[in-house]
C-alpha positions as CSV (number, residue, x, y, z in Angstrom):
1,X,-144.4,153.8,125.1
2,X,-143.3,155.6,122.2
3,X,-142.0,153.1,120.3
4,X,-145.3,151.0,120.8
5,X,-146.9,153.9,119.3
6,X,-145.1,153.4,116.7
7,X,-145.3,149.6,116.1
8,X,-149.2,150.4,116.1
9,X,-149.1,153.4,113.8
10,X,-146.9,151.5,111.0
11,X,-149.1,148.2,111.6
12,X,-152.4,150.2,110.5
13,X,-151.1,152.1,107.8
14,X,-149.9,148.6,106.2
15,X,-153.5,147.3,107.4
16,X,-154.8,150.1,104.8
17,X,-152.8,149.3,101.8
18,X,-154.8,148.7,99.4
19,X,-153.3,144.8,97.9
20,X,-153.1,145.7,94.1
21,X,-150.8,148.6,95.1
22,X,-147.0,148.2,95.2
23,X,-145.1,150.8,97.0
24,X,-141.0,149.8,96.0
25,X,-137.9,150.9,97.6
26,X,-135.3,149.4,99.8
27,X,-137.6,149.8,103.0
28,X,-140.7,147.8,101.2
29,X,-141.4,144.5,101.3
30,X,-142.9,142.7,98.2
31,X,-143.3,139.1,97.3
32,X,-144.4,140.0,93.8
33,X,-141.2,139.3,91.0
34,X,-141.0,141.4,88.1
35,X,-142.4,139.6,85.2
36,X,-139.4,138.3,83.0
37,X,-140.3,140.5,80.0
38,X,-140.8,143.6,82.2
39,X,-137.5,143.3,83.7
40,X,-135.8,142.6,80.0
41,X,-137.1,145.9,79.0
42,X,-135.9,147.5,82.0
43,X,-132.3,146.0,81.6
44,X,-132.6,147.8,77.9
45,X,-133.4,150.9,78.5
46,X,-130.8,150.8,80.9
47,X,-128.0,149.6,79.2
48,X,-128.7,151.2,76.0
49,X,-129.1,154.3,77.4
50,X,-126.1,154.5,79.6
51,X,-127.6,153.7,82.6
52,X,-124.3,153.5,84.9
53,X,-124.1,157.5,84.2
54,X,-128.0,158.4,84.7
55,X,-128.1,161.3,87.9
56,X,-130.9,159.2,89.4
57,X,-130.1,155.6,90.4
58,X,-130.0,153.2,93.2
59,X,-127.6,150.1,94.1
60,X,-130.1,147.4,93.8
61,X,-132.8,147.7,91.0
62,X,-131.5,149.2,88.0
63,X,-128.1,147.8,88.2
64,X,-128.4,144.1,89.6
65,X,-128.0,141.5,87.4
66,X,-130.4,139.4,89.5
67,X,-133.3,138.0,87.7
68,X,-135.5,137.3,90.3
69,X,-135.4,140.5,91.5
70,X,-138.5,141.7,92.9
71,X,-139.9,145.2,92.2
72,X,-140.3,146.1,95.9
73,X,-137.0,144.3,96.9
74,X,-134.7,147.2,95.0
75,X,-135.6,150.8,94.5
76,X,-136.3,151.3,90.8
77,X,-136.1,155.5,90.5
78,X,-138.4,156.7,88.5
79,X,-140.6,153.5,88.2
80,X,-144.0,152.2,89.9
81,X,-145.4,148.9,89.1
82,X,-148.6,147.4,90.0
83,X,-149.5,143.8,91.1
84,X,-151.2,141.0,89.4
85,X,-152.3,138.0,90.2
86,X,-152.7,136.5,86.3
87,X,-149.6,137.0,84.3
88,X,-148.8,135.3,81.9
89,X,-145.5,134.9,79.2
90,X,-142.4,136.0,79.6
91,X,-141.0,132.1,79.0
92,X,-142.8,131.1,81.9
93,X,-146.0,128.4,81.5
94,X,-149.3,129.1,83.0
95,X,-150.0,131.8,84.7
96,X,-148.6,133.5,87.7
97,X,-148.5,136.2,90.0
98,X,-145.8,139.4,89.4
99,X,-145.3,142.5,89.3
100,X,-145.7,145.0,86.0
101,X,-144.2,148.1,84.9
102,X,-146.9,150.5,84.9
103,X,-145.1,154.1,84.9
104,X,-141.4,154.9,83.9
105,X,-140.3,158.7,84.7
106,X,-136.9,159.8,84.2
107,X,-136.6,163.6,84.5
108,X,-132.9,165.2,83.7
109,X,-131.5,161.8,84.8
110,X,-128.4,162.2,81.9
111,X,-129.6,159.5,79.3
112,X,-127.7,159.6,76.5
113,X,-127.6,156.8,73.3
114,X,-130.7,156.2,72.2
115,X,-134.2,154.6,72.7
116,X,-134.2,150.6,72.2
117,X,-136.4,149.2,70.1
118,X,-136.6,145.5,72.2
119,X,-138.6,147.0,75.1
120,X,-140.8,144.0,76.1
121,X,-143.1,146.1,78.6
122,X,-146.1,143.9,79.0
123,X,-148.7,147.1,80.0
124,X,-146.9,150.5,80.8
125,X,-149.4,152.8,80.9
126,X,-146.9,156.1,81.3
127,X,-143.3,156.7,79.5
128,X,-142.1,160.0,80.4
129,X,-138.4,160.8,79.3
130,X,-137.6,164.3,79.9
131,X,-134.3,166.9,79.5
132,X,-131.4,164.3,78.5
133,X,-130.2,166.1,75.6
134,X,-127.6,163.4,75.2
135,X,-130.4,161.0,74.5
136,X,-130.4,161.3,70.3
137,X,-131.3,159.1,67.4
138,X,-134.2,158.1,66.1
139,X,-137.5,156.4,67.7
140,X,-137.7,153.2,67.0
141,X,-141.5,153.7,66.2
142,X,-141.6,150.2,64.1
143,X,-140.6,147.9,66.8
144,X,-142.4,150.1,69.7
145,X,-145.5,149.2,67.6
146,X,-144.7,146.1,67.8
147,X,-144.7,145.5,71.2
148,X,-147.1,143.8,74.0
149,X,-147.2,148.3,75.5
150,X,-148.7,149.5,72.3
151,X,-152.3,148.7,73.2
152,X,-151.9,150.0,77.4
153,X,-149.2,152.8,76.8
154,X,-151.7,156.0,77.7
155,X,-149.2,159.1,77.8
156,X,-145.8,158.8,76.2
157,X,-143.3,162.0,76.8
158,X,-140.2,162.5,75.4
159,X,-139.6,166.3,75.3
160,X,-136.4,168.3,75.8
161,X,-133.7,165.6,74.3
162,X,-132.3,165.3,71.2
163,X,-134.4,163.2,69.0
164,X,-133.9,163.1,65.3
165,X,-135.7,161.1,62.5
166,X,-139.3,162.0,61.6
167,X,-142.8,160.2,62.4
168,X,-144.6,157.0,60.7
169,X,-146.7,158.5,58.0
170,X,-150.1,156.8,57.1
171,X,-149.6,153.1,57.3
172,X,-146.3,153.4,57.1
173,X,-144.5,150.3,57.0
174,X,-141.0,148.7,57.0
175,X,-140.3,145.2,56.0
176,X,-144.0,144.1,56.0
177,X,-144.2,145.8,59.7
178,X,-146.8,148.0,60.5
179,X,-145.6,151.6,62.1
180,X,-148.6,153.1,62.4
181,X,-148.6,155.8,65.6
182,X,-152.6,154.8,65.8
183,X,-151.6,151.0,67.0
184,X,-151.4,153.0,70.0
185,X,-155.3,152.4,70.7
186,X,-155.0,154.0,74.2
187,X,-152.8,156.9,73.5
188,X,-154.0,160.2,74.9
189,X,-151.2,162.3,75.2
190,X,-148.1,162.8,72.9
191,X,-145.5,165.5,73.7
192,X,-142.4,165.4,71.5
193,X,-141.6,168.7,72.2
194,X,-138.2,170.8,71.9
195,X,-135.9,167.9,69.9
196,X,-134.5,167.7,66.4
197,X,-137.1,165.6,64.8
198,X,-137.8,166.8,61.2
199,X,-139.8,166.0,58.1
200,X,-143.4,165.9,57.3
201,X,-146.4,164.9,59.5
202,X,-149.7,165.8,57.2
203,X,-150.0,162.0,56.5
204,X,-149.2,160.6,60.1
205,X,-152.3,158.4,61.5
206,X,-152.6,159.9,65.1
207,X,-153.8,157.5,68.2
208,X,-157.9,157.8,68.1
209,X,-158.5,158.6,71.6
210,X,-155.4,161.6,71.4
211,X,-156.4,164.7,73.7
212,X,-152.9,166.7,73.5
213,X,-150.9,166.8,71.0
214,X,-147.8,168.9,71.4
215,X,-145.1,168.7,68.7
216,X,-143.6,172.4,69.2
217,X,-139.8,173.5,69.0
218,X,-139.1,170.9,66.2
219,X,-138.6,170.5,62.6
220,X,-141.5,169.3,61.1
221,X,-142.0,170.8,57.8
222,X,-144.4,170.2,55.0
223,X,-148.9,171.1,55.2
224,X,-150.5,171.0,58.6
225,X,-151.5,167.8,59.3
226,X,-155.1,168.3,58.5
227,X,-157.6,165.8,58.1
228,X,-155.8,163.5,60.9
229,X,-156.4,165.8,63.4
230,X,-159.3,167.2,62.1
231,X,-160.7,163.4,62.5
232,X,-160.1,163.1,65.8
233,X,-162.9,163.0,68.1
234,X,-161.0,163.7,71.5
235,X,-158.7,166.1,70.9
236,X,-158.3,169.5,72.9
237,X,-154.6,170.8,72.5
238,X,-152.6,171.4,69.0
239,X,-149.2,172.6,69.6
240,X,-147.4,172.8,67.2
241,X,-145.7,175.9,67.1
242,X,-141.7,177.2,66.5
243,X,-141.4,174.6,63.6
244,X,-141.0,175.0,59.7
245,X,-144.5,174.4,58.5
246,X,-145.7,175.8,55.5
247,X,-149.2,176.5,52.9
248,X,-152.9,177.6,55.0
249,X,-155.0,177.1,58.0
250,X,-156.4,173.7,57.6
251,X,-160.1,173.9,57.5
252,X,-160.6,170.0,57.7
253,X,-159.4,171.0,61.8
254,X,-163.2,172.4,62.1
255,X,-164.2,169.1,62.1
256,X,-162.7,168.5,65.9
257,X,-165.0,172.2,66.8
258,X,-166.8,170.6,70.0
259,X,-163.4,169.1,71.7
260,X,-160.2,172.1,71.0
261,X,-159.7,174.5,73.8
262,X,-155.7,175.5,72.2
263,X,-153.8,175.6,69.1
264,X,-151.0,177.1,68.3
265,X,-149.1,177.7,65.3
266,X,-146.9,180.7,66.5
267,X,-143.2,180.8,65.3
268,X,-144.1,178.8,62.0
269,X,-142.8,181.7,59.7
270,X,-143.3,179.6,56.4
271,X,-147.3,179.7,56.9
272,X,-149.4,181.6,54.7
273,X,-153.0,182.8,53.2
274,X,-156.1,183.9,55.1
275,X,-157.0,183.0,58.5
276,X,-160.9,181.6,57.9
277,X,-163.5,183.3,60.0
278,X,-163.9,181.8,63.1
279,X,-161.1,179.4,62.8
280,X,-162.8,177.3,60.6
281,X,-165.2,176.5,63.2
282,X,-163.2,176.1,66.2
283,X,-165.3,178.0,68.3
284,X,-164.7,176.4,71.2
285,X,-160.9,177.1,71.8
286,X,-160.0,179.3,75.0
287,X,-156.4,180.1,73.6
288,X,-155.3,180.2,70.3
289,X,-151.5,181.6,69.2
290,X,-151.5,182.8,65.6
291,X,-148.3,185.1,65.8
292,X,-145.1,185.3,64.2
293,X,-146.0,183.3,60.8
294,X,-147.0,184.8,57.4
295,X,-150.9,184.8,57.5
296,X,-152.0,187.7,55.3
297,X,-155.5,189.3,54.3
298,X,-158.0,190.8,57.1
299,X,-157.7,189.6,60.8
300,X,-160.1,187.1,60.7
301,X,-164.0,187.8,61.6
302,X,-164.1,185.8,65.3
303,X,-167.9,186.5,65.5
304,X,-168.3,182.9,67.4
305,X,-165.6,183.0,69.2
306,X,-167.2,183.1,72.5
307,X,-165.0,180.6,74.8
308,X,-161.7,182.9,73.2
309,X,-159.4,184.2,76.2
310,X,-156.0,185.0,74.9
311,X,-155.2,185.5,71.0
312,X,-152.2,186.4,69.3
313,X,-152.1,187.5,66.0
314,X,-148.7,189.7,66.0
315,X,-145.9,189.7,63.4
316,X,-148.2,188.6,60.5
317,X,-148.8,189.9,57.2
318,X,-152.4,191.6,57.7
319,X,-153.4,194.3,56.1
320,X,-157.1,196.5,56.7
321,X,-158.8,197.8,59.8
322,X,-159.6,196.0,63.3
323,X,-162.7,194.1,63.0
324,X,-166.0,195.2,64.6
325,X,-167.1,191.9,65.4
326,X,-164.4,190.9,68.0
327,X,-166.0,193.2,70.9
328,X,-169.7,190.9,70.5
329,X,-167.6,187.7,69.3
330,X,-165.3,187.8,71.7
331,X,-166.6,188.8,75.5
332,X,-164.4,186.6,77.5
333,X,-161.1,187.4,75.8
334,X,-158.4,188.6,78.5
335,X,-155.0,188.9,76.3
336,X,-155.5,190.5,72.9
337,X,-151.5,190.8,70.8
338,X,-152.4,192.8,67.6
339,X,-148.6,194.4,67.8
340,X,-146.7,194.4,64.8
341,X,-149.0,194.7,62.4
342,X,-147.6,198.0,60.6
343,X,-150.3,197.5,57.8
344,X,-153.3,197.1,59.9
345,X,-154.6,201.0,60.7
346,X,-158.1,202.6,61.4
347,X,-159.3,203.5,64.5
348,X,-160.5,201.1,67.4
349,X,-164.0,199.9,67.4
350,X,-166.3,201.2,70.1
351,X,-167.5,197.8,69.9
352,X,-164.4,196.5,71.4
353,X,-166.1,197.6,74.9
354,X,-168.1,194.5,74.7
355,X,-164.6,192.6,75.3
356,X,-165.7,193.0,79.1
357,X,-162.9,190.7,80.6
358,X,-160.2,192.1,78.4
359,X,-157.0,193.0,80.9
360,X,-154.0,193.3,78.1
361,X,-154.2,194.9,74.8
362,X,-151.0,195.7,72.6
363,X,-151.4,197.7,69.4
364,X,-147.4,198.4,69.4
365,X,-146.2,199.0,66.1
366,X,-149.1,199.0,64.2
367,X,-150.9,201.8,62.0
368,X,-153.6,202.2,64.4
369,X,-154.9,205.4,65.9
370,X,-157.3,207.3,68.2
371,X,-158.1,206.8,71.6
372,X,-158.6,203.9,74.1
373,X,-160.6,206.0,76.6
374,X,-163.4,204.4,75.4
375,X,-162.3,200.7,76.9
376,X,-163.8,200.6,80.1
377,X,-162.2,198.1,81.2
378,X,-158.9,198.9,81.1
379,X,-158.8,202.2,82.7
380,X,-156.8,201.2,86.3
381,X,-158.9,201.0,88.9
């Protein structure tokens, strides 16, 4: 009785499945075959990244040399495909049904080489390559551009390798080949984080739909990129922090006020000049990490800054007193850091009682006096 239990159980679930899903491994059945140029640019990332040493693989899938493989007849790790029922290419006439790479994730798998050029993914909509610090070289942005995933990829992750080489500046091309990062039409997510990459990005066309950007724990150096983010009409996150940026707070970044909820810039030692009052106008960011770089002048008047919840301003150059306006500008700020700041004295505003969420406060090391009995708030309870 059991086992008709069973029988019945497994029969309704695969009753349920919805018929544009895929769901691969060795126990799945599927009729759909990988399309030809889907399975080429599986084969290269494979062999070009030395895929007979990655930590996650399977027999079948990655390794056969089987061209009709099927996506559900092998267990691809870290890959989900979906179904359809009008491709098209690949050498192949007409059009036919398959099965297309939709989402490659390979988290500390061991990659090492690096990233081919030649891969023929038809509409990936994810590429996720995470801690293989073996993995080095440059991106092959050039030929990536060039391919059928530029206009599906939506989130491409490479973070916590060893990537060298810089990024495409504006229109940047090579050999009559355009290697512009905004051939990306759909890209809303870019996280290059913690590699080696290096050289200038003020001049680097970013995707037009990009919502996080996230470029920290590199070396990038030059300006900001200014005007190409401050274009952008989507974007919410700036990270670009612990890199070797240099010259002022771009004001062009106001521009992108209605969309930014976090930026930082902490750990860029090399930047300099006044912050402008209210961020230049981003007064909708929640967080915004301005410490450890070489801002100098007042702390910035954040009279607008009503969304603010943590700010960091430590290990700067400012000189003068704390401002007044913070306690009204400021109400929903949490985490204040004004540590380190041996030329910023005075006393602390009473005003600063209007900062009626505030939980952490740090005036370490700075030239402030008097008393905090006056902060309400963050008298234990």
């Amino acid at each position: 009785m059991r086992n008709a239990v069973w029988v019945i159980l497994v029969v309704a679930i695969a009753l349920g499945r919805p018929s544009s899903a895929v769901v691969f491994g060795a126990e799945a059945g599927c009729d759909y075959p990988l399309h030809p140029a889907d399975l080429a640019a599986l084969r290269a990332l494979y062999n070009a990244t030395g895929g007979a040493e990655w930590s996650l693989h399977r027999a079948g899938g990655w390794r056969t040399a089987n061209d009709s493989v099927a996506a559900c007849d092998a267990y691809w790790e870290g890959v989900n495909f979906t179904n359809r029922n009008d491709c098209s290419g690949g050498g192949r006439g007409g059009v036919f049904p398959c099965a297309l790479v939709d989402n490659v994730t390979l988290v500390n798998n061991n990659l090492v080489g690096s990233l081919p050029g030649g891969l023929t993914f038809q509409a990936l909509g994810r590429l996720k390559i995470v801690d293989s610090p073996g993995l080095t070289g440059e991106v092959p942005w050039c030929d990536w551009v060039a391919q059928p995933f530029s206009t599906s990829l939506k989130s491409l992750t490479l973070a916590n390798n060893g990537h060298t080489g810089g990024l495409p500046q504006d229109l940047a091309t090579v050999g009559g080949r355009n290697c512009s990062l905004a051939s990306f039409s759909q890209l809303f997510e870019v996280n290059l984080a913690s590699n080696r990459f290096s050289g200038p990005c003020n001049s680097t066309s970013w995707p037009p739909r990009l919502v996080t950007l996230a470029l920290w724990t590199n070396r990038f150096n030059g300006d900001l990129p200014s005007e190409t983010i401050g274009n952008l009409t989507a974007i919410e996150t700036i990270d670009l922090g612990a890199n070797n940026f240099s010259g002022s707070f771009p004001l062009a970044w106001g521009k992108a006020s209605r969309t930014v909820k976090k930026v930082t810039l902490a750990a860029n030692p090399s930047l300099s000049g006044t912050l402008p009052p209210d961020l230049g106008g981003l007064i909708n960011t929640r967080i915004a990490y301005l410490d450890t770089c070489g801002f100098t002048g007042s702390l910035p008047n954040m009279s607008g800054m009503m969304a603010l919840t943590v700010a960091t301003f430590q290990s700067n150059q400012f000189t003068g007193r704390l401002p007044e306006d913070w306690g009204i500008g400021m109400p929903n700020i949490s985490e204040l850091l004004v540590n380190n700041l041996p030329h910023v004295g005075g006393s602390i505003p009473h005003s600063w009682n209007g900062m009626v969420k505030l939980q952490s406060l740090d005036l370490s090391y700075s030239a402030v006096t008097g008393s905090l009995a006056h902060l309400r708030q963050l008298r234990p309870t």
